[in-house]
ZAMARGU-4260 file (C-alpha; in steps of 0.2 Angstrom, whole numbers, plus 5000, padded with zeros to 4 digits):
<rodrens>
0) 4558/4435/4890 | 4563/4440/4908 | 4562/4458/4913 | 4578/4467/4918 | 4580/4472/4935
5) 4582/4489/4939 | 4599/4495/4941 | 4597/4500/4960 | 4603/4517/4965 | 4619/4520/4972
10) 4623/4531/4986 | 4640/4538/4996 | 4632/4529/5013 | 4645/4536/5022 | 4641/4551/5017
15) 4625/4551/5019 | 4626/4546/5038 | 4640/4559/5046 | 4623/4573/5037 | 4612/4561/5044
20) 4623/4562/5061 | 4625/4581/5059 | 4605/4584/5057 | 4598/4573/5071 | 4611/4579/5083
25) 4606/4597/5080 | 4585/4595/5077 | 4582/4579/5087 | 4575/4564/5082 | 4559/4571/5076
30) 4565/4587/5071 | 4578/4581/5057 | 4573/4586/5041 | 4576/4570/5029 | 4575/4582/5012
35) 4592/4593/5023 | 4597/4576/5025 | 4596/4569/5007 | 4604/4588/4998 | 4619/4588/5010
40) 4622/4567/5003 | 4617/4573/4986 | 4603/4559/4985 | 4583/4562/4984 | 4573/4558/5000
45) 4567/4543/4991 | 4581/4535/4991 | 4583/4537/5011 | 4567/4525/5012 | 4571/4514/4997
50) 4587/4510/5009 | 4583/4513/5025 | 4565/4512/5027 | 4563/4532/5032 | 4567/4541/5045
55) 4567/4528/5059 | 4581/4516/5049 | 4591/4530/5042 | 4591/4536/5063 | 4596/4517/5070
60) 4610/4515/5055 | 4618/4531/5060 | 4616/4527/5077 | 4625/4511/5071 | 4639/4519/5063
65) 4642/4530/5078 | 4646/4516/5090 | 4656/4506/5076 | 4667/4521/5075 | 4671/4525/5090
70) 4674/4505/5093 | 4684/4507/5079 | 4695/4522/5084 | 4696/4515/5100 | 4704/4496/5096
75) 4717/4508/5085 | 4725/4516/5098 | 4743/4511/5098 | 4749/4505/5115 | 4765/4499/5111
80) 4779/4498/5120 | 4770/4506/5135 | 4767/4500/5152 | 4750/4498/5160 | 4749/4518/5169
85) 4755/4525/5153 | 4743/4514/5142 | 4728/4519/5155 | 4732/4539/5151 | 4733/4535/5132
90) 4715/4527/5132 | 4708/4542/5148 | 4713/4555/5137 | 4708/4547/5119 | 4690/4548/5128
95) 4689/4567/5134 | 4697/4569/5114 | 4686/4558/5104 | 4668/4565/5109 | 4676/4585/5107
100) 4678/4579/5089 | 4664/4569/5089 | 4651/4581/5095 | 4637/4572/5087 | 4639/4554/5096
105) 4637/4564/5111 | 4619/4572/5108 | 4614/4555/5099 | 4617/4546/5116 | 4607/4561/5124
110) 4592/4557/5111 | 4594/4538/5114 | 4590/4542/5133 | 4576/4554/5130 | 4568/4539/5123
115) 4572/4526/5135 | 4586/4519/5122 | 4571/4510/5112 | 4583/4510/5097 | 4598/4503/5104
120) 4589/4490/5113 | 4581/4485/5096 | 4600/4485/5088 | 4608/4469/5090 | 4626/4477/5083
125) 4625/4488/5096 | 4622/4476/5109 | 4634/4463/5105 | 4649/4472/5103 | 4647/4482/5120
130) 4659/4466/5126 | 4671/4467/5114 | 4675/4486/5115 | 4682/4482/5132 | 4693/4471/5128
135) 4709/4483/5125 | 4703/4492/5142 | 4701/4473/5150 | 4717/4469/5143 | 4727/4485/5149
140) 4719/4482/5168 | 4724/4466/5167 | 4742/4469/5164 | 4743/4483/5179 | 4735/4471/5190
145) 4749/4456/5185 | 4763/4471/5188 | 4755/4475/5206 | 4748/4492/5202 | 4734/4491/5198
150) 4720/4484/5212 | 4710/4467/5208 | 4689/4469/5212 | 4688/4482/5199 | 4671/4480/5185
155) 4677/4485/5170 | 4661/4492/5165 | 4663/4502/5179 | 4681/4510/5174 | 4673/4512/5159
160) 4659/4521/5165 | 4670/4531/5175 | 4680/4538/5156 | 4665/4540/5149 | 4656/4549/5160
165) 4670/4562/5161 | 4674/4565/5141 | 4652/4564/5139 | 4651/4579/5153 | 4663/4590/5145
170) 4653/4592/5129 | 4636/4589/5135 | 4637/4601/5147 | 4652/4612/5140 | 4638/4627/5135
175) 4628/4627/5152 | 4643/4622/5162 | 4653/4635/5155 | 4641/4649/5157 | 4639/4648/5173
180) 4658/4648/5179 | 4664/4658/5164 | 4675/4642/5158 | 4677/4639/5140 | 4676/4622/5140
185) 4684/4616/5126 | 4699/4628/5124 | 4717/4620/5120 | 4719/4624/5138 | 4705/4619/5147
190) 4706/4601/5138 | 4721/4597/5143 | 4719/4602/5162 | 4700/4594/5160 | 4715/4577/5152
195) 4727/4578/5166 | 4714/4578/5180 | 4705/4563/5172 | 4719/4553/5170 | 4722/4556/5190
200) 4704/4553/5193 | 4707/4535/5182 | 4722/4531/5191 | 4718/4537/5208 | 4704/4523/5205
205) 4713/4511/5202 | 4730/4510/5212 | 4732/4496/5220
</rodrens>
């Protein structure tokens, strides 16, 4: 007679990552507590290394997730109906937006470089989707180039570099940053200055 196999144990994994993503960004890679981990998801810690191995996997996978969901947010922003400036400015401001309300992507890409990023260079998801999230920002370039506004020569990854680098700095640096010039970084008005000036930054860059 043939043994029945376990029923395996179920889990809310999405659940489970966005505590996972809350805990490493505030303790660090090392620091996170698995058990705060596992009663915030309503699992036991053993069911963290049944599917994740422990505390590296459960790290990668919400890593993972991270990347996917802001891919994901990204390739729904609707650009219809707009012409190539006004489609740069949607996705330039959708950048300083999304990592103000995703807090927690930004101090994990702070942990990923702290360590070299060991854990996304071991990621093959990560890695091969890096070309397709720039394809709605290839596509929009494209079209201002073929309407003669925007220049030809640019590198995409560095535009996108360029968005990035300004919505990173506004949250990674929003505490030190704002202490020192008494700015509050992330105040209704302040992000939509810190918006308008990116979006002139963006298209200053690329004017043909």
């Amino acid at each position: 007679m043939t043994a029945r196999k376990q029923k395996e144990p179920e889990i809310n994994r999405d659940g489970l990552l966005k505590a996972a993503a809350a805990e490493f960004a505030s303790r660090g890679l090392q620091g996170a507590r698995l058990e705060a981990i596992a009663a915030e998801a309503r699992i036991t810690r053993a069911m963290i290394y049944y599917y994740f191995g422990g505390r590296d996997g459960l790290y990668l996978a919400t890593l993972e997730e991270s990347y996917r969901r802001i891919r994901e947010a990204e390739a729904a922003i609707d650009l219809r109906g707009l012409d190539p400036v006004e489609s740069m400015r949607k996705i330039t401001r959708f950048r300083i937006d999304y990592y103000v309300q995703n807090p927690s992507l930004v101090a994990l890409v702070a942990i990923e470089n702290q360590n070299q990023a060991s854990y996304i260079k071991g990621s093959r998801e990560i890695r091969s989707q890096a070309g397709a999230s720039l394809d709605a920002l290839q596509s929009v370039l494209r079209q201002g180039q073929e309407a003669k506004v925007f220049r030809t020569g640019i590198d995409i990854v560095e535009l996108h570099q360029l968005m990035v680098s300004m919505g990173m700095f506004n949250v990674a640096n929003q505490h030190t940053f704002g202490a020192v010039f008494s700015r509050n970084m992330t105040s209704p008005r302040r992000l939509k200055r810190t918006r308008d000036w990116a979006c002139e930054v963006v298209l200053r860059f690329l004017a043909a």
